[in-house]
Short mmCIF file of the C-alpha atoms (twelve columns), coordinates in Angstrom:
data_MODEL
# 
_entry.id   MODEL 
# 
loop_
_atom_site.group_PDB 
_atom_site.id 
_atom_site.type_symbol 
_atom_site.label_atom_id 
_atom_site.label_alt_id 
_atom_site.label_comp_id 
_atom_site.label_asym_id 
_atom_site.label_seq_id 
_atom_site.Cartn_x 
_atom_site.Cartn_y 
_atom_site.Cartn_z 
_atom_site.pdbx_PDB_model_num 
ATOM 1   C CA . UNK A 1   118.357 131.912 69.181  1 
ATOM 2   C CA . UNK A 2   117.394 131.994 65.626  1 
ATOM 3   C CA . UNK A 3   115.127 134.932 63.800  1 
ATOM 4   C CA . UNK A 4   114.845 132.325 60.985  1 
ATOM 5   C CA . UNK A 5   111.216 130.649 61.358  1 
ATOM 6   C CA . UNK A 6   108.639 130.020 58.770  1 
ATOM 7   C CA . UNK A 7   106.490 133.456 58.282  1 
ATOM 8   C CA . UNK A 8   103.350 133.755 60.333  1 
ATOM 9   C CA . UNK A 9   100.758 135.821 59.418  1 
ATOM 10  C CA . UNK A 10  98.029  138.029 61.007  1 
ATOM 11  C CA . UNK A 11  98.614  141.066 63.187  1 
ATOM 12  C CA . UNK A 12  101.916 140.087 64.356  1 
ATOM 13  C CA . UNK A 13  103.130 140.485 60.497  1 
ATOM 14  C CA . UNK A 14  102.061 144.181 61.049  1 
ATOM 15  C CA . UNK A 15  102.625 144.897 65.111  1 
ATOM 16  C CA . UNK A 16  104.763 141.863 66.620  1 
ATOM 17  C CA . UNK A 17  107.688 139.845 66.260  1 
ATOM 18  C CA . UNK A 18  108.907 136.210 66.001  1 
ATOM 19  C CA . UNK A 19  111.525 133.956 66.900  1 
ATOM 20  C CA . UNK A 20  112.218 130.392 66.963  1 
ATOM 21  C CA . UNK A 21  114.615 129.061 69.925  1 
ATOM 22  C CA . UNK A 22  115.504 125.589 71.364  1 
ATOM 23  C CA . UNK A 23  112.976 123.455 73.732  1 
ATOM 24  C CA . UNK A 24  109.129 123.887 74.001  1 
ATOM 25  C CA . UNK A 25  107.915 127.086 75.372  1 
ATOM 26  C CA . UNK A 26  106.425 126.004 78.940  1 
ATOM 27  C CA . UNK A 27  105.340 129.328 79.913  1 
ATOM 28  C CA . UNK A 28  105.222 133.224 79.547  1 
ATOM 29  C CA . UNK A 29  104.818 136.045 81.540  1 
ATOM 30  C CA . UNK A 30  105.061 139.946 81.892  1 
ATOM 31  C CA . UNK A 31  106.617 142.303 84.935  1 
ATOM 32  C CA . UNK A 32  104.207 143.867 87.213  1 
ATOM 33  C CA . UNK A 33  105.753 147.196 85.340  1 
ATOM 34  C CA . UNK A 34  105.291 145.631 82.213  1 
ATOM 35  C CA . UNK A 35  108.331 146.835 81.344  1 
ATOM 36  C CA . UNK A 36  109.534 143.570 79.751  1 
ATOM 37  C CA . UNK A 37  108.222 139.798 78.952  1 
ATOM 38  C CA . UNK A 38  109.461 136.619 79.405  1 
ATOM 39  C CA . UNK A 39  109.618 133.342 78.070  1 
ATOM 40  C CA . UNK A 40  110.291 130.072 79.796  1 
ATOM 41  C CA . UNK A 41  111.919 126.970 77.814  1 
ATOM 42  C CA . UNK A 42  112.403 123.350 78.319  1 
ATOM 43  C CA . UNK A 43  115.972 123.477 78.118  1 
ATOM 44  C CA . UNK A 44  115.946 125.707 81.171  1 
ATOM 45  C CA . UNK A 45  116.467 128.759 78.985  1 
ATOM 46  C CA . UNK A 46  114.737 132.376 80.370  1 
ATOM 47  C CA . UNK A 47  114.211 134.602 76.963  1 
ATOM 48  C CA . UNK A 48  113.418 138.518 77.629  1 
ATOM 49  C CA . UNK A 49  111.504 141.213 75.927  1 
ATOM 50  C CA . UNK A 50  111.919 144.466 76.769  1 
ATOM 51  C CA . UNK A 51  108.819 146.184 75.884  1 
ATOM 52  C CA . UNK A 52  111.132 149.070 73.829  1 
ATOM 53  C CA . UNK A 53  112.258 146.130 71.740  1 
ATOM 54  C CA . UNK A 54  109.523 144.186 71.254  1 
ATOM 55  C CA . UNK A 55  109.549 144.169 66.954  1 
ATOM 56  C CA . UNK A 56  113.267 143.655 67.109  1 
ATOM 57  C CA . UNK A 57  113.806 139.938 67.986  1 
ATOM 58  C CA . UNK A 58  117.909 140.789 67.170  1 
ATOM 59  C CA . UNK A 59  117.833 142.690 70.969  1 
ATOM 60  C CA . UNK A 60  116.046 140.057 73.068  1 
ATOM 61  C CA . UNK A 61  117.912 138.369 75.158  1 
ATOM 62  C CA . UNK A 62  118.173 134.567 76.410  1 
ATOM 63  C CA . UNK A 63  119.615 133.368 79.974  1 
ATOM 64  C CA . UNK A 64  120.543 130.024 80.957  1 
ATOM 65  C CA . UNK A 65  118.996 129.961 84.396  1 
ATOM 66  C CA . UNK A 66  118.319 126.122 84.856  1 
ATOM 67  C CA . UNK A 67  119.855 122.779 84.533  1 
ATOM 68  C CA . UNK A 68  116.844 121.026 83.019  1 
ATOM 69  C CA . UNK A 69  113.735 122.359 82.259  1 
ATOM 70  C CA . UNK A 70  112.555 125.917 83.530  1 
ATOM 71  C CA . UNK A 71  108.535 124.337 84.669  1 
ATOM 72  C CA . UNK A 72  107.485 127.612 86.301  1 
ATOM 73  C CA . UNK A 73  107.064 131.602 85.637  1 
ATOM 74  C CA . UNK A 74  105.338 134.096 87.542  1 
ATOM 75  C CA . UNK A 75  106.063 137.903 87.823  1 
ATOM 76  C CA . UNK A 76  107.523 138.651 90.854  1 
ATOM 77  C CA . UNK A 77  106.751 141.005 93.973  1 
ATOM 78  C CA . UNK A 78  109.333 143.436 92.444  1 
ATOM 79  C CA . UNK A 79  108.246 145.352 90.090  1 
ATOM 80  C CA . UNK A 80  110.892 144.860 87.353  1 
ATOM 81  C CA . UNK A 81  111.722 141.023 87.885  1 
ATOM 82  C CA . UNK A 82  110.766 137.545 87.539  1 
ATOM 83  C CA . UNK A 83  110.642 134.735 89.462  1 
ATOM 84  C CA . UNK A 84  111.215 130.932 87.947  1 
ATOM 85  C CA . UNK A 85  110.819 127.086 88.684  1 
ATOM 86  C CA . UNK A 86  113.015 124.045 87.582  1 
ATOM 87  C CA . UNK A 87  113.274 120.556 88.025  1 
ATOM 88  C CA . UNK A 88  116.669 121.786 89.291  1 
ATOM 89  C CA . UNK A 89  114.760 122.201 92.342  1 
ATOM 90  C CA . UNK A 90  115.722 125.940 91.958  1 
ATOM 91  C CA . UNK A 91  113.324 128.955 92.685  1 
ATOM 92  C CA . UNK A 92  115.427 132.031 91.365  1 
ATOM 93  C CA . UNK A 93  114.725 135.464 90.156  1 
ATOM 94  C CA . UNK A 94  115.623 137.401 87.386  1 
ATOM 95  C CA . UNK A 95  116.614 140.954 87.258  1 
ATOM 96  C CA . UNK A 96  117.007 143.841 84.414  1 
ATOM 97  C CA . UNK A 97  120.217 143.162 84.338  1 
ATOM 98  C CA . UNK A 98  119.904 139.944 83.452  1 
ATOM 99  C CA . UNK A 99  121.467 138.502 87.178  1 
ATOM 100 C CA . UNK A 100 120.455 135.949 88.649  1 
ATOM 101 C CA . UNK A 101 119.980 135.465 92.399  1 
ATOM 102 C CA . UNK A 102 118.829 131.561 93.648  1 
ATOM 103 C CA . UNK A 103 116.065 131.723 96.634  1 
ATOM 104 C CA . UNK A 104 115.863 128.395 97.350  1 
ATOM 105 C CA . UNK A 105 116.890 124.961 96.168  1 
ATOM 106 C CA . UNK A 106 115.414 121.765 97.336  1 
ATOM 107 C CA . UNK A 107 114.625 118.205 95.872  1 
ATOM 108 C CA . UNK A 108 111.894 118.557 94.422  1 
ATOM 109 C CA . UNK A 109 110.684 119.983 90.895  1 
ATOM 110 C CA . UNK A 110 109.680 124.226 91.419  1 
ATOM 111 C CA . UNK A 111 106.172 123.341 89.327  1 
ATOM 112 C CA . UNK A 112 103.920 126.629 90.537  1 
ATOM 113 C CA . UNK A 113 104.694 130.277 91.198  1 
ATOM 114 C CA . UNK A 114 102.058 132.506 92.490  1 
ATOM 115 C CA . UNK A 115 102.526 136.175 93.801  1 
ATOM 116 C CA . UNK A 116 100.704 138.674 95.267  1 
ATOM 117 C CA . UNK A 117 101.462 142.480 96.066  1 
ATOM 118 C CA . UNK A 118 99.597  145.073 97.528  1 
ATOM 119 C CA . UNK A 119 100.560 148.601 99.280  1 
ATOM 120 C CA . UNK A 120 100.786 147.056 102.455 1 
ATOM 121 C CA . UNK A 121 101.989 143.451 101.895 1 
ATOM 122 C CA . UNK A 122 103.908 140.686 99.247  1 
ATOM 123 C CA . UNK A 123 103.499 137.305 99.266  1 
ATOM 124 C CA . UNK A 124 105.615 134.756 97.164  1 
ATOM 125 C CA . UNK A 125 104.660 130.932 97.058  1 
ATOM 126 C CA . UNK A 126 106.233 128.493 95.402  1 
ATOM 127 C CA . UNK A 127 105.350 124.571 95.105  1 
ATOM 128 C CA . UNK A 128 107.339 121.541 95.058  1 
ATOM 129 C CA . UNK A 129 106.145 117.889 95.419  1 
ATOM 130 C CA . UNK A 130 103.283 118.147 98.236  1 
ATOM 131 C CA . UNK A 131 104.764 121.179 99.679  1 
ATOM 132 C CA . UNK A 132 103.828 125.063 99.457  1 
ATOM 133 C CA . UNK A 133 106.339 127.470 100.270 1 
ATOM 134 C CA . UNK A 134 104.882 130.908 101.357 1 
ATOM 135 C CA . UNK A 135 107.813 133.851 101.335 1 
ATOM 136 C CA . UNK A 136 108.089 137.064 102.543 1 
ATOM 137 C CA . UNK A 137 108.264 140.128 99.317  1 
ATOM 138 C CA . UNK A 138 112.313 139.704 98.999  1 
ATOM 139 C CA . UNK A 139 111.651 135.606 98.398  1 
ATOM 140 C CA . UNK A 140 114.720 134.986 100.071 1 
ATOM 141 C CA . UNK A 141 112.386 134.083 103.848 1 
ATOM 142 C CA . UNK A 142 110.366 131.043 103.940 1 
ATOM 143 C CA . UNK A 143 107.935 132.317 106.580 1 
ATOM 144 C CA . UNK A 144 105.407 128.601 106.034 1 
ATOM 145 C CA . UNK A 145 105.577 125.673 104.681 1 
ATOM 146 C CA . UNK A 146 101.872 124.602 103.455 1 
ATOM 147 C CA . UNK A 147 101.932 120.529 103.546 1 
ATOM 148 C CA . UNK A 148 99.521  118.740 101.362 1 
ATOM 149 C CA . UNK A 149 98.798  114.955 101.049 1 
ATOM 150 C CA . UNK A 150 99.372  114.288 97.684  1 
ATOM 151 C CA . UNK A 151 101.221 116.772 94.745  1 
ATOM 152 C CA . UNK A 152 100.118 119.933 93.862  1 
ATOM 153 C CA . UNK A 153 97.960  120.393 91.693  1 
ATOM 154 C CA . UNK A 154 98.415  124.169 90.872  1 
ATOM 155 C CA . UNK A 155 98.157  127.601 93.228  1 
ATOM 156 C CA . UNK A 156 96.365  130.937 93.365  1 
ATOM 157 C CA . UNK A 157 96.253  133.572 95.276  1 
ATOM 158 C CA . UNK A 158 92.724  135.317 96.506  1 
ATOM 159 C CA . UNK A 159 91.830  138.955 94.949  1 
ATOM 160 C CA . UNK A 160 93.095  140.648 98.820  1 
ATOM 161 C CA . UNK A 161 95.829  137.687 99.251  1 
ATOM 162 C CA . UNK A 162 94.390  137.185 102.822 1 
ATOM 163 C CA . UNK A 163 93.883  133.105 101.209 1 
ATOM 164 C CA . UNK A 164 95.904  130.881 98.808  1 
ATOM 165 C CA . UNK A 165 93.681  127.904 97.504  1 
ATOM 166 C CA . UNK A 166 95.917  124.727 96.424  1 
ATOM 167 C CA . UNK A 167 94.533  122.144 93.629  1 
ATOM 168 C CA . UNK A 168 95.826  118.864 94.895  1 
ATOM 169 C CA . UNK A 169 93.842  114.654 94.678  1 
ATOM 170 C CA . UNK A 170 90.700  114.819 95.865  1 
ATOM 171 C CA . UNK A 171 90.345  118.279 95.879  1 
ATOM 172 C CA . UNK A 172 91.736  122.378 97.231  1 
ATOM 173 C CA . UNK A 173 92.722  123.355 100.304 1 
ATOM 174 C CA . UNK A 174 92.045  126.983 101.018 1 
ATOM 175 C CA . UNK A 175 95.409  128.376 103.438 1 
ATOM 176 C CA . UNK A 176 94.896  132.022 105.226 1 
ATOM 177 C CA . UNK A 177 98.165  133.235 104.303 1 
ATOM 178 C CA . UNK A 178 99.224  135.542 107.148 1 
ATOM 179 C CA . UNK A 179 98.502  132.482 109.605 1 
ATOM 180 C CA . UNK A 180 101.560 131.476 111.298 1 
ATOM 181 C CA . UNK A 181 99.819  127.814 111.827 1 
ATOM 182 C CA . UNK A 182 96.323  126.832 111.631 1 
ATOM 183 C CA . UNK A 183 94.480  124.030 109.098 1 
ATOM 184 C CA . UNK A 184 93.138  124.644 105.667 1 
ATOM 185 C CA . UNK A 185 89.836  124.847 104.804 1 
ATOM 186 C CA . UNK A 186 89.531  121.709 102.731 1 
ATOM 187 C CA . UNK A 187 86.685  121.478 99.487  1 
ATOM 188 C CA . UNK A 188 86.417  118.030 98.785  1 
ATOM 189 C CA . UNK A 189 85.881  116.221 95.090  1 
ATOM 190 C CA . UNK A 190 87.236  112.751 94.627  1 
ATOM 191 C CA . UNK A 191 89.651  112.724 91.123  1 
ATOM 192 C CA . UNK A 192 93.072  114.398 90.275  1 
ATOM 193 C CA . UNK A 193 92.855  118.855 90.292  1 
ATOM 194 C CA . UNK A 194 95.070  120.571 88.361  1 
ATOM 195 C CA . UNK A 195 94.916  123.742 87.244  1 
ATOM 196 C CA . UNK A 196 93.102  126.016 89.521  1 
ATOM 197 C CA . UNK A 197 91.748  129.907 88.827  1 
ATOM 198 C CA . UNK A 198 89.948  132.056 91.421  1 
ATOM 199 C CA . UNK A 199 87.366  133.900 90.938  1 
ATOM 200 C CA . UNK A 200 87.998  137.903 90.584  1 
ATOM 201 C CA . UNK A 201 85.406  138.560 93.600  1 
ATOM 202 C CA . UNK A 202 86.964  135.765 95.525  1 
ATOM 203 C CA . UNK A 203 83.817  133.603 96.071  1 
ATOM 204 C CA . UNK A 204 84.851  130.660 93.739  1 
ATOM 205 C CA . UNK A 205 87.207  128.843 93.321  1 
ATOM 206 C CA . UNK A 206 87.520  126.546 89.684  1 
ATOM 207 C CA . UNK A 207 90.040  123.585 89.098  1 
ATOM 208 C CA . UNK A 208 90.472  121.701 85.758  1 
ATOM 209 C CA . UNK A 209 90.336  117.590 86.452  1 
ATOM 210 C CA . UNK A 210 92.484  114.850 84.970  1 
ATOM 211 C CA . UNK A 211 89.472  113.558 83.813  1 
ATOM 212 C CA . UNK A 212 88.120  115.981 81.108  1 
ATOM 213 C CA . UNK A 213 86.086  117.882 83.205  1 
ATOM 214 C CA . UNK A 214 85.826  121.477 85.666  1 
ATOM 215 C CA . UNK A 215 84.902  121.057 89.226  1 
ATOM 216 C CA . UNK A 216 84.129  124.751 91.456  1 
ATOM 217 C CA . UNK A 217 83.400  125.397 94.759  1 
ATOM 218 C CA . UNK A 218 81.080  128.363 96.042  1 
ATOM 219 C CA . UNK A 219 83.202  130.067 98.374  1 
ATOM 220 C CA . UNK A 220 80.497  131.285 101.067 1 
ATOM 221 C CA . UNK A 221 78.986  127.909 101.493 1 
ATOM 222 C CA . UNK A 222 80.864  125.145 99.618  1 
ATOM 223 C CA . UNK A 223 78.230  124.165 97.243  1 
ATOM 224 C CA . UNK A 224 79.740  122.177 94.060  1 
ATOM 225 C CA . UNK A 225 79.602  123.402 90.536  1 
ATOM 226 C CA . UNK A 226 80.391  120.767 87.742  1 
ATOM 227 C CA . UNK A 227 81.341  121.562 84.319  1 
ATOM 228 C CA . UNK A 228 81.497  118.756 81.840  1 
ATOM 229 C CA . UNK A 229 81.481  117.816 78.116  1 
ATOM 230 C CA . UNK A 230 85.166  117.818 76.546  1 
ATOM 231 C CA . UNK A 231 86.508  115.660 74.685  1 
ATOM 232 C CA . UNK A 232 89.738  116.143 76.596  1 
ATOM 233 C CA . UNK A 233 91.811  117.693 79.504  1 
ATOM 234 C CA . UNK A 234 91.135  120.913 80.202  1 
ATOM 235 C CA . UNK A 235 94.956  122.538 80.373  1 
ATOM 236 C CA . UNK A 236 94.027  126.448 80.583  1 
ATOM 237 C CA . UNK A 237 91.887  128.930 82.737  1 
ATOM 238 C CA . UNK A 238 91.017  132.598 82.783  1 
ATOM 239 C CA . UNK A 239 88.571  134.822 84.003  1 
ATOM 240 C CA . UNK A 240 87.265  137.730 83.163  1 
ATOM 241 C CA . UNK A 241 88.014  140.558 84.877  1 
ATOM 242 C CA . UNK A 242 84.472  141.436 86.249  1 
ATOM 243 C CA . UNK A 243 83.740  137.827 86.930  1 
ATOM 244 C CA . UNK A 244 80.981  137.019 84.251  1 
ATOM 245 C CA . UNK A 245 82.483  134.614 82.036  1 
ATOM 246 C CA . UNK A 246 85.539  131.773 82.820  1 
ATOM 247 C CA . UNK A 247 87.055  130.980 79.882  1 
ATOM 248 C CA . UNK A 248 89.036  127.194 79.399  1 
ATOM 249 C CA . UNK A 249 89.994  125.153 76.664  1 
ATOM 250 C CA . UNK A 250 89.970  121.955 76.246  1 
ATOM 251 C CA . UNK A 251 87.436  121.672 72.951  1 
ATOM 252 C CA . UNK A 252 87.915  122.560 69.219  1 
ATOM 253 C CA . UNK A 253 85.897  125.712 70.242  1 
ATOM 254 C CA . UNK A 254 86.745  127.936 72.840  1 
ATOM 255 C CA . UNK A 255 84.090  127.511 75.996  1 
ATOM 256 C CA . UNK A 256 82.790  130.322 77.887  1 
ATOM 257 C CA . UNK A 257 80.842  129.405 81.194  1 
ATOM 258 C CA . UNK A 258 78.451  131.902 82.324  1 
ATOM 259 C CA . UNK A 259 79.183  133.013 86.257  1 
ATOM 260 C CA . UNK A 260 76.008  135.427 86.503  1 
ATOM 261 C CA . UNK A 261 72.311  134.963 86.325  1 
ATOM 262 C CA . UNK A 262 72.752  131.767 88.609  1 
ATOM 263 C CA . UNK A 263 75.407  130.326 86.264  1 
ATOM 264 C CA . UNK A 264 77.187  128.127 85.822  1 
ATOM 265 C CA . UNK A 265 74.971  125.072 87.268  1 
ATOM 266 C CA . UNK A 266 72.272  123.946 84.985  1 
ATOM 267 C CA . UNK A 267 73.612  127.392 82.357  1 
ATOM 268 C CA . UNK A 268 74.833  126.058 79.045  1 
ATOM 269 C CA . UNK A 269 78.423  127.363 77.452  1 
ATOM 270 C CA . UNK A 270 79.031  130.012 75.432  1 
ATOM 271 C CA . UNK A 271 80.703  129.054 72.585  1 
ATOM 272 C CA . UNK A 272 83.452  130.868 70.452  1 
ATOM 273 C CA . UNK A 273 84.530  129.946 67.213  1 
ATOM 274 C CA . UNK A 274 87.618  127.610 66.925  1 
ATOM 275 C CA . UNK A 275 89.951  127.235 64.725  1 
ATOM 276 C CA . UNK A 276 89.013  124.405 61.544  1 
ATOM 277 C CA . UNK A 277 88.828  121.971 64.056  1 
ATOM 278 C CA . UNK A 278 92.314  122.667 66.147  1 
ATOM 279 C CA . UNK A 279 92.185  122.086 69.626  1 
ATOM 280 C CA . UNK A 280 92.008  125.291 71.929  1 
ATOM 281 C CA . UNK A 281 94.951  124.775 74.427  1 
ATOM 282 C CA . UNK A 282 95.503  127.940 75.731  1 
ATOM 283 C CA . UNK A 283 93.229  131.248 76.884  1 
ATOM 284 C CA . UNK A 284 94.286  134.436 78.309  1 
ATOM 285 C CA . UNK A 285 91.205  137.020 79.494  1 
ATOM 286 C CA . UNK A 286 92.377  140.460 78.816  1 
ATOM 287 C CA . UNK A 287 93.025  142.764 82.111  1 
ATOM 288 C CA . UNK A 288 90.729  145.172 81.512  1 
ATOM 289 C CA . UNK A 289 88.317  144.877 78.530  1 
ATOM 290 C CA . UNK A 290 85.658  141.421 77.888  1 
ATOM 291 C CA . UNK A 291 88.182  140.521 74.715  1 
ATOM 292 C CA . UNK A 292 89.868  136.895 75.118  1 
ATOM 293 C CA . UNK A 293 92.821  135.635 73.492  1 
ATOM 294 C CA . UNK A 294 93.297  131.884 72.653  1 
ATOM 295 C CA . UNK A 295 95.928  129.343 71.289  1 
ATOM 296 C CA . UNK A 296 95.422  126.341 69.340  1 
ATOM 297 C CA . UNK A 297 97.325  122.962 68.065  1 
ATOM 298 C CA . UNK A 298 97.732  124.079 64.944  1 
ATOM 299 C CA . UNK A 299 99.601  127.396 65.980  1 
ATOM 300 C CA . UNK A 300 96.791  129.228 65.617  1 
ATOM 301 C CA . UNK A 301 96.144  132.642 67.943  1 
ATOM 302 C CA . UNK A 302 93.138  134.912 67.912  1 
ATOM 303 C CA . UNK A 303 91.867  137.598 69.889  1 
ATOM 304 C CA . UNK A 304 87.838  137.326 70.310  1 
ATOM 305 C CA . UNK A 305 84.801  139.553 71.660  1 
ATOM 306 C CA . UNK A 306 82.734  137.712 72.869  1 
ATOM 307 C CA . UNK A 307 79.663  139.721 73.254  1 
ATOM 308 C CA . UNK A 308 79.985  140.535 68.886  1 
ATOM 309 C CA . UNK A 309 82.333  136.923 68.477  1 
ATOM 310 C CA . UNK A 310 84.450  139.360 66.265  1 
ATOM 311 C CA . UNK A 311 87.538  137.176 65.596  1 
ATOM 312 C CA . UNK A 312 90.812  138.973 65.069  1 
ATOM 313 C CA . UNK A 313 93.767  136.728 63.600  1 
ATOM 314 C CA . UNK A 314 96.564  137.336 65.652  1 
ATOM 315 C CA . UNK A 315 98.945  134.423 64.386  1 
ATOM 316 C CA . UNK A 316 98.152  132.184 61.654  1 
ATOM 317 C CA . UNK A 317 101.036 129.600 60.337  1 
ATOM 318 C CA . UNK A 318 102.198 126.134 61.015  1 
ATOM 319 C CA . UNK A 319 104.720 127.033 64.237  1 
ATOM 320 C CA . UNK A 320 103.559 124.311 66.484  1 
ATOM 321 C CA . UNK A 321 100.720 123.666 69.116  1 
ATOM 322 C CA . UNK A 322 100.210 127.061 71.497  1 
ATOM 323 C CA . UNK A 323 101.966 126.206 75.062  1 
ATOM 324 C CA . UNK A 324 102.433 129.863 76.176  1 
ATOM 325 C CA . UNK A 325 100.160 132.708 76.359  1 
ATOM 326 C CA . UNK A 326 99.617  135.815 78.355  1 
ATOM 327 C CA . UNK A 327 98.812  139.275 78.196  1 
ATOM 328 C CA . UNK A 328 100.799 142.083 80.254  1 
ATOM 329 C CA . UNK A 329 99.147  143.332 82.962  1 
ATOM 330 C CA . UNK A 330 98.226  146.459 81.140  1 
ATOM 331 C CA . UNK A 331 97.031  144.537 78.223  1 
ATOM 332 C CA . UNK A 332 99.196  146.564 75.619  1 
ATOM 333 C CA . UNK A 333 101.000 143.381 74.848  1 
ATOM 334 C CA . UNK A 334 100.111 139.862 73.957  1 
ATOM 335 C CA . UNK A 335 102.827 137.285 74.086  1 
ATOM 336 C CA . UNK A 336 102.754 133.150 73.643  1 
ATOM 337 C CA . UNK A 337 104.994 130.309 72.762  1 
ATOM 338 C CA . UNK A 338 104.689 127.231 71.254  1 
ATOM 339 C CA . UNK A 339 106.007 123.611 71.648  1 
ATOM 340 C CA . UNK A 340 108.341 123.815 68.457  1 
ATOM 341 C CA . UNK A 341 109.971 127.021 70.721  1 
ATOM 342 C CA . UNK A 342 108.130 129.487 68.256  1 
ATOM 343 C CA . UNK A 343 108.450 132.810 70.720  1 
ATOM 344 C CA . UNK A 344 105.552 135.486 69.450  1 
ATOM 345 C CA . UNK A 345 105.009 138.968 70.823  1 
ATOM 346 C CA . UNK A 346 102.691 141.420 69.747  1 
ATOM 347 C CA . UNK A 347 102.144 145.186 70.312  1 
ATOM 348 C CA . UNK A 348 98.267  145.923 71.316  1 
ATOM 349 C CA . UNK A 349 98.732  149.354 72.052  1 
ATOM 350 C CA . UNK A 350 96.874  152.453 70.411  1 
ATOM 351 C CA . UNK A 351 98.961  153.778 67.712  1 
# 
């Protein structure tokens, strides 16, 4: 792990830190606590944050958890842990103390980690190949085994957990998750669905297509919602935390699709300002105010409003096309990665 990276400017040269490290950065991620951040790498590597330590990249600290690429990162049910994928076929979590405890191992690459947690109930899932794994809080039951027919796509949990909707070809299926058996609700679209987001009311569901374009499903009766128009994949999702806007990328601007006033059939985009023509690969919706943060392939980060489309540079330098990015779940920090293993992390909260 190296300090020693070209100098990036913006707010992280005032309220964040930097480090470069070996392997693309496949994916990041803060504890339910927010106590710490994490940073997934394609040599299998796990970096750490602890929030304390955030401007001093000399105390972070870097585990060797997989043999291969870590491909997965979610926080987990516990409050102070994290739970990663390989194509080890390993699911494993991550404690403070930096031990770490394997859940499961099968044949099969751990691609998609999705938890939920409420006062009454936790919920871990975990996808490999065509199978979900649902697990009870402590991850170390399998309690169902969700079988798709082709890979999946990507996972997500509904706002009360009750559902988890699975991207897959041809389209979701939509699993109650305390059913002990019992057939999915399937929403049918013919193509390859990847990424998938939920709607924060529950009463959408939104995957990203192989071929350049958004397909969503109106929860309460089915009815299809197309969203079309890149000029390539879309790769990243987010909502907004009251369900107006879902934000992708996909386009040398950053698109904003309108989900009130009858939106988003037959609305048009909003559209935020990119970055000289960069790609937008990554977005992150903050948790709790209508301020986005996106990545670019030309390193580029910026936090945006769009109701003023006030653009804040957050990182401005050559460290490689953003791979990584994600706020904590109180918002005070902002953390991404890149695919030159650039590791950024910067400190949003009031001074």
């Amino acid at each position: 792990m190296s300090t020693e990276t070209q100098t990036l400017r913006g707010l992280i040269e005032k309220r964040g830190a930097h480090i470069k490290v070996e392997g693309e950065i496949t994916a990041c991620a803060a504890t339910r606590d927010n106590s710490r951040f994490a940073f997934t790498t394609g040599e299998g590597d796990v970096v750490v944050v602890h929030r304390e330590d955030q401007l001093t990249p000399e105390a972070w600290n870097t585990y060797a958890v997989h043999d291969g690429p870590a491909l997965s990162l979610s926080a987990d049910t516990l409050p102070d842990c994290f739970l990663t994928g390989g194509d080890d076929g390993r699911l494993c979590r991550l404690d403070p103390s930096g031990e770490i405890e394997e859940l499961g191992k099968g044949r099969r690459w751990v691609e998609h980690i999705a938890t939920y947690v409420d006062a009454k109930s936790a919920v871990i899932a975990a996808a490999a190949g065509k199978n979900v794994e649902l697990r009870d809080a402590t991850g170390r039951t399998v309690t169902r085994t969700l079988e798709h027919p082709t890979t999946v796509g990507g996972i997500v949990f509904d706002p009360k957990g009750k559902r988890i909707a699975v991207s897959h070809y041809n389209g979701v299926s939509v699993w109650f998750t305390q059913s002990k058996d019992g057939k999915p609700r399937q929403l049918e679209w013919k193509g390859s669905h990847l990424d998938i987001a939920m709607h924060p009311a529950g009463d959408a569901v939104v995957t990203a297509m192989q071929d350049n374009d958004l397909h969503g499903w109106r929860l309460a009766d089915g009815h299809n919602m197309r969203m079309s128009g890149y000029p390539t994949k879309v790769r990243s999702l987010s909502f907004s935390k009251n369900g107006k806007w879902l934000t992708t990328s996909g386009a040398d601007i950053v698109v904003m699709w309108p989900f009130f006033g009858g939106g988003p059939m037959g609305k048009p985009p909003m559209e935020l300002p990119g970055a000289g023509g960069a790609l937008c690969t990554r977005v992150a919706f903050h948790p709790e105010q209508e301020v986005v943060a996106a990545g670019f392939a030309d390193g580029t980060v910026v936090m945006m409003e769009p109701s003023t489309q006030r653009v804040l540079p957050v990182s401005l330098g050559k460290a490689g096309a953003i791979t990584a990015l994600a706020y904590s779940p109180d918002g005070c920090t902002l953390g991404f990665g890149t695919e030159e293993g650039v590791i950024g992390v910067v400190d949003l909260a009031a001074s």
